[in-house]
DRENTORTI-721746 format. One record per residue (C-alpha): residue in one letter; x, y, z. Coordinates in steps of 0.001 Angstrom, whole numbers, plus 500000, padded with zeros to 6 digits. Each point is the difference from the previous one (the first is absolute). Example, Ala and Ser with C-alpha at 12.3 -4.5 7.8 and 13.67 -1.06 7.14 Angstrom:
REC  type       X       Y       Z
REC     A  512300  495500  507800
REC     S  501370  503440  499340
REM end
This chain:
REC  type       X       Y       Z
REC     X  500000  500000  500000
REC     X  501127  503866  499130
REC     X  499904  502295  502795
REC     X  499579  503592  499092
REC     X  499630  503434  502301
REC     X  496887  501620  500304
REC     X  500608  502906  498836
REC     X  502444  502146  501640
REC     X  499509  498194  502976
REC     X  502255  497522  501394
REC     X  497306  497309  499913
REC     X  500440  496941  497810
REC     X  497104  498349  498669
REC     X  499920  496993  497882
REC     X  499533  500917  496196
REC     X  496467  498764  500438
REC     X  497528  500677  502278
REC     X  497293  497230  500652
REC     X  496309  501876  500144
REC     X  497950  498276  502779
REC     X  496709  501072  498438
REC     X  499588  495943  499004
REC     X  499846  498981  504049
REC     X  497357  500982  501869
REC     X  496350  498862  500434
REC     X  498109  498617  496832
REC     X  497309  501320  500796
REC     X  501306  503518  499715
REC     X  500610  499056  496241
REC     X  499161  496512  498255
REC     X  503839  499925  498981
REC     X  501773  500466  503480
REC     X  502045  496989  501526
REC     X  499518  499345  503496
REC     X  502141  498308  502019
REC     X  502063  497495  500083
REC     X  499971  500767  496290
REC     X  501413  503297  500802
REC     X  502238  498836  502031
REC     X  501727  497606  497364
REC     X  500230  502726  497526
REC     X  501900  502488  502715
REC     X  502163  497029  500955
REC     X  501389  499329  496743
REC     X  500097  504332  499058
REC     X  502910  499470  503091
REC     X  501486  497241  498744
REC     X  500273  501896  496274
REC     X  501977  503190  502588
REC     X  496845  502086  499549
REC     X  500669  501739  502914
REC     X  496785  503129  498936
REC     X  496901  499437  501313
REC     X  496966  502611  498833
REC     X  496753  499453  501606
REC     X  497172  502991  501304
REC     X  497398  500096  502704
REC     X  497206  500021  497386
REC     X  500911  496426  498326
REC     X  497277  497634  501363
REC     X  499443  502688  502759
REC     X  502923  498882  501907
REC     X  500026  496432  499572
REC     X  502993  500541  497394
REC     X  502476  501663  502615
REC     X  498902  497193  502504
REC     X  501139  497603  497505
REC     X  503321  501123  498984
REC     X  501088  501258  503376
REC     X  499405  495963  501257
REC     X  501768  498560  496980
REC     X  502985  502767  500412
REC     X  500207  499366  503340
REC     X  500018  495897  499674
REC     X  502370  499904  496836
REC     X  502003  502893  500670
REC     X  502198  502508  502393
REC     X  498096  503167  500213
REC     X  503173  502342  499628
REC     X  500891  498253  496383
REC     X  496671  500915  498722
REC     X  498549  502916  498851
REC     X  496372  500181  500657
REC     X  497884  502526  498129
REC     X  496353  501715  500797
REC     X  497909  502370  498833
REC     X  496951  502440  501472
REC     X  497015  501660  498357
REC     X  496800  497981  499266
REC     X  497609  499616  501920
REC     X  500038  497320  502839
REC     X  496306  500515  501702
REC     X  496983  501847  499442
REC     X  501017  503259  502222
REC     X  500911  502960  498379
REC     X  503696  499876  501784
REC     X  500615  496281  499035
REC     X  501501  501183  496251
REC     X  502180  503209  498733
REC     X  503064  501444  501053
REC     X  498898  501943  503135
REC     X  502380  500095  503088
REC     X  497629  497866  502168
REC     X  499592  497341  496631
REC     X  503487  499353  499587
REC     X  501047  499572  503782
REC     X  497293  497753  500434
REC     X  500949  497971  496912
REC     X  503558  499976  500810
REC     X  498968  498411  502978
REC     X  497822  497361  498983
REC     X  502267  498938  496995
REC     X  502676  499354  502645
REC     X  497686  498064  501845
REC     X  499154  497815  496998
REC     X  503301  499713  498738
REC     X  501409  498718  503285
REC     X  503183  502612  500137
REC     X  500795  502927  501620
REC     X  500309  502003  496469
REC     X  500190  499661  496333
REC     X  502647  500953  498032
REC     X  498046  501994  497279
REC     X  496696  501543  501135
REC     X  497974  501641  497050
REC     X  497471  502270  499245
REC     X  497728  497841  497660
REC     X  498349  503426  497710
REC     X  499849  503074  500977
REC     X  497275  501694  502573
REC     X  499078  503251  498407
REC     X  497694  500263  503210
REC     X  502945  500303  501978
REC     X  502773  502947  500111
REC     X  503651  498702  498760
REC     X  501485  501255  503120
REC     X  497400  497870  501879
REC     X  500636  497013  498443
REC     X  504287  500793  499833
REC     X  499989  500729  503456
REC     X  497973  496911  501538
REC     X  502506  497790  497483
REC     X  502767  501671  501098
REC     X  499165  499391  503739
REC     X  499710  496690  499154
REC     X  503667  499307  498942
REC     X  501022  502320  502999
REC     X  498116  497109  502460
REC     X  501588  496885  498237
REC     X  497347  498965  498840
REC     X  500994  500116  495978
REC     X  503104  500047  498555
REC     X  499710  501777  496626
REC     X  496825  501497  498455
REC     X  498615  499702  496550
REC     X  496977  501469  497673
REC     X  498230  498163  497150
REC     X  497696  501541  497040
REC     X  500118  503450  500268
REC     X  500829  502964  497422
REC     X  503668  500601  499509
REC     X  498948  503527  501061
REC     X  498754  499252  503302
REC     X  502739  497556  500540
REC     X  502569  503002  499488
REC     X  497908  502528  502598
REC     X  500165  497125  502490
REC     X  504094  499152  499975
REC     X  499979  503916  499934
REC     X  498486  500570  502779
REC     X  501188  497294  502173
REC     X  503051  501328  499152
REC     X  499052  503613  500703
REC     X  498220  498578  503483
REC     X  503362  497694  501095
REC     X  497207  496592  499851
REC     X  501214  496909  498472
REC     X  499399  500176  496211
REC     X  498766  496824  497870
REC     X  502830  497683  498821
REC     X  497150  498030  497680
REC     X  497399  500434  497602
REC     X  497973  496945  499440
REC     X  498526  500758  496147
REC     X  498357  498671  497216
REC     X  502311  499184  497530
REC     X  500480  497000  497365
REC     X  500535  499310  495727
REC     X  496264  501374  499435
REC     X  499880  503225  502832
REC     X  502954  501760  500070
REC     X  498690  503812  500438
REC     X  502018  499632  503305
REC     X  503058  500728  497459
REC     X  498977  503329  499251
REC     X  500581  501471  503627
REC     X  499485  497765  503243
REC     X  503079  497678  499512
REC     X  502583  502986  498614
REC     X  498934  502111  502730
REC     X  500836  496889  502398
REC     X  503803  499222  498506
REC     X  500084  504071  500341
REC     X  498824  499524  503547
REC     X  502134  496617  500976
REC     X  496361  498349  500437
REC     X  499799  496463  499691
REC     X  497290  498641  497725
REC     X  498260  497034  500369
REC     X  497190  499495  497270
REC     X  496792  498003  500681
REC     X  498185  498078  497233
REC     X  503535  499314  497951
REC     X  497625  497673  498204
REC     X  496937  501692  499560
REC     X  498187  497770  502082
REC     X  500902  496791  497831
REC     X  499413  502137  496477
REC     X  503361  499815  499187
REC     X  500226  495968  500498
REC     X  498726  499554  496635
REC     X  496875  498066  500827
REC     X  497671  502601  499387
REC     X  497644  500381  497396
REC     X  497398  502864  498954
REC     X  497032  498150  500646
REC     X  501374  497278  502540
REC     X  500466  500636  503445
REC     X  502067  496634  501481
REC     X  500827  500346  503254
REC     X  498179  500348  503064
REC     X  501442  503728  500894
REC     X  499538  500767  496258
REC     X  496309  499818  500388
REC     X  499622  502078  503171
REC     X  502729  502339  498900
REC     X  497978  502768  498433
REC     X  502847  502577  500607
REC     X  502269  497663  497854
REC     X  497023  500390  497093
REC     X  500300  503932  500176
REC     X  503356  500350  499524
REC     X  501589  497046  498055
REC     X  497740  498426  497488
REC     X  500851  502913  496953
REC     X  500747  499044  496949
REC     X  503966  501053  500163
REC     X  500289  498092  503257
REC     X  499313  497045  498574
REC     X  502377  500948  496988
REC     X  502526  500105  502854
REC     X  499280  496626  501881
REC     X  500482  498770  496198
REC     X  503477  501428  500116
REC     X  500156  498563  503550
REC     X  499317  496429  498509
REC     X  502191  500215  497212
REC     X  502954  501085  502042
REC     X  499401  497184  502971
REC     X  499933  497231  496987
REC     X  503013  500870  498433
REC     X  501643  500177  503527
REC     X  498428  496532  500897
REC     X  498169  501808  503209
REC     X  497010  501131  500816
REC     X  498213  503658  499233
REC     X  499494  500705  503857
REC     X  503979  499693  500159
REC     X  500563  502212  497233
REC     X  497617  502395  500972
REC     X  501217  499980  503755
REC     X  503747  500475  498714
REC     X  499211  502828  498026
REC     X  498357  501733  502864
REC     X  502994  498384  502489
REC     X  502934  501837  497820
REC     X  497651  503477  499165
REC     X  501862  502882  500878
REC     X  499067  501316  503631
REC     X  498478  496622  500860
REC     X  501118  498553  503778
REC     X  497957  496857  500557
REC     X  496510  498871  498015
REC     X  497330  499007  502091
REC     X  498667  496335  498895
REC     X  497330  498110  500973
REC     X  500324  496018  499940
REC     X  497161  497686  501133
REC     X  502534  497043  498632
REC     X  503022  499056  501193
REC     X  501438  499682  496082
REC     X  498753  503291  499477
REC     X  502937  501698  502549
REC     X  502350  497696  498266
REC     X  499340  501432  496811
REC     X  499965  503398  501387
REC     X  503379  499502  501642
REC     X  501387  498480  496741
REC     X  498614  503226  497928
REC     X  502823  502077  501843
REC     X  502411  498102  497712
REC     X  498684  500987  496502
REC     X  501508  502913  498372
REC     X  498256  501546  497701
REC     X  501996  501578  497235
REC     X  499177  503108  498039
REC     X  498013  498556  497665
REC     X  497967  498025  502320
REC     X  499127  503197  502029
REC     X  499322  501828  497122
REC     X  497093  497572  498567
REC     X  498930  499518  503240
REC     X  499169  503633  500360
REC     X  499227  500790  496396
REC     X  496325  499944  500376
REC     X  499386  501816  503187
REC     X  497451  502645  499898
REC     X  500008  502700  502527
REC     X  496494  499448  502481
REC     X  498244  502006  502684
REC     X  501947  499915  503239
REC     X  498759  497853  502706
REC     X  499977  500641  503940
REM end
């Protein structure tokens, strides 16, 4: 396994970062493992040196932090992992049990520890951004909560570049600990991250660690325009808005020409195009099968050459931002 900074920071994190979305409670989603599934596919992520986990409060409503805290701490020593949550959605029905408000984010702090079985995560994240919420608010509480030990680094995901900038600024301009992550949305068929969020973050020395490297399974090559073949697939309807155009499936067809010449499979090309993009710490993946992390882990060693990367990206057409 390749180790790689986060950032600026002096944290190494393994060049892949498993998502922990998958383990939770089915019947928060049809597709979510429970355990001891779970716990097999976090076993053998170790085994492979992932050494990233990235899980949130939100996933299964807590059942997914409960889950990978037991499996980290039965498989592995807390200090050589790197645990990773996030804050935001809404975890009840009261109108302080979501956002980015002071009393929100120390009570969610709190409870993820709980969950997680540790006394603080390495990465803590905001999970969007609260427009209902001042930035100092939210900069402050954040930074209070690296001042207590309670996180180690802090990270944002899906925002406008824009907003990302007035946030290291003024954590900057306020002394608070600034973000050393942005979790975004970035793969072979969205890639309007390239146009500001990840150059402002190799400006900034911030780490980036992009979720959906895949597109949800789009870029596996199994997907058709009328056919819908997996179980996620059919529930997915955010997949449907974004990656079903006509020039992303020009692209997968670029992905599956590429991964038979090579004698490998379209989710490794795609995830080693995405691995080696400039600015790019650690993809997030998702695995619900064991094989599936040993084909990620095996992507890391497929370089793409100029040519590859250029028909790869030939047919990308620029899209509305997402958040």
């Amino acid at each position: 396994m390749e180790y790689i900074n986060l950032g600026n920071s002096g944290l190494k994190v393994s060049k892949i970062c498993l998502g922990c979305m998958t383990y939770g409670d089915p019947k928060w989603r049809s597709w979510v493992l429970a355990a001891p599934e779970s716990d097999t596919i976090i076993k053998h992520a170790l085994e492979l040196g992932i050494n990233f986990f990235d899980t949130a409060d939100m996933y299964s409503l807590g059942a997914s932090e409960t889950i990978v805290g037991r499996a980290l701490k039965q498989f592995a020593r807390r200090d050589q992992v790197i645990v990773a949550t996030k804050v935001f959605f809404p975890m009840g029905d009261g109108p302080n049990d979501k956002g980015l408000s002071r009393k929100h984010i120390m009570d969610s702090i709190d409870a993820s520890l709980k969950r997680l079985g540790t006394d603080y995560v390495d990465l803590y994240q905001i999970h969007r951004w609260d427009p209902e919420t001042p930035m100092d608010e939210v900069l402050s509480a954040l930074d209070d909560i690296v001042r207590a030990g309670k996180a180690r680094y802090l990270g944002a995901s899906a925002m406008p570049a824009w907003r990302f900038a007035l946030s290291l600024y003024r954590a900057d301009q306020r002394g608070w600990t600034r973000f050393a992550a942005m979790q975004n949305h970035y793969n072979l068929v969205y890639r309007e991250e390239e146009r500001e969020m990840i150059p402002l973050c190799k400006a900034e020395g911030v780490g980036t660690i992009p979720y959906s490297p895949l597109a949800r399974g789009f870029l596996a090559g199994n997907r058709k325009r009328n056919e819908d073949p997996t179980l996620r697939a059919k529930s997915d309807g955010f997949a449907k808005d974004y990656y079903y155009q006509d020039n992303d499936f020009a692209i997968v067809d670029r992905v599956v020409e590429i991964a038979k010449k090579r004698k490998v499979k379209p989710a490794q090309v795609a995830l080693a195009w995405v691995a080696r993009a400039p600015g790019v710490t650690a993809p997030i993946i998702g695995a619900s099968q064991v094989g599936q992390l040993d084909d990620a882990v095996a992507a890391l060693a497929i370089a793409l050459d100029s040519e590859e990367r250029m028909a790869l990206e030939e047919h990308y057409r620029p899209r509305l931002p997402t958040e």
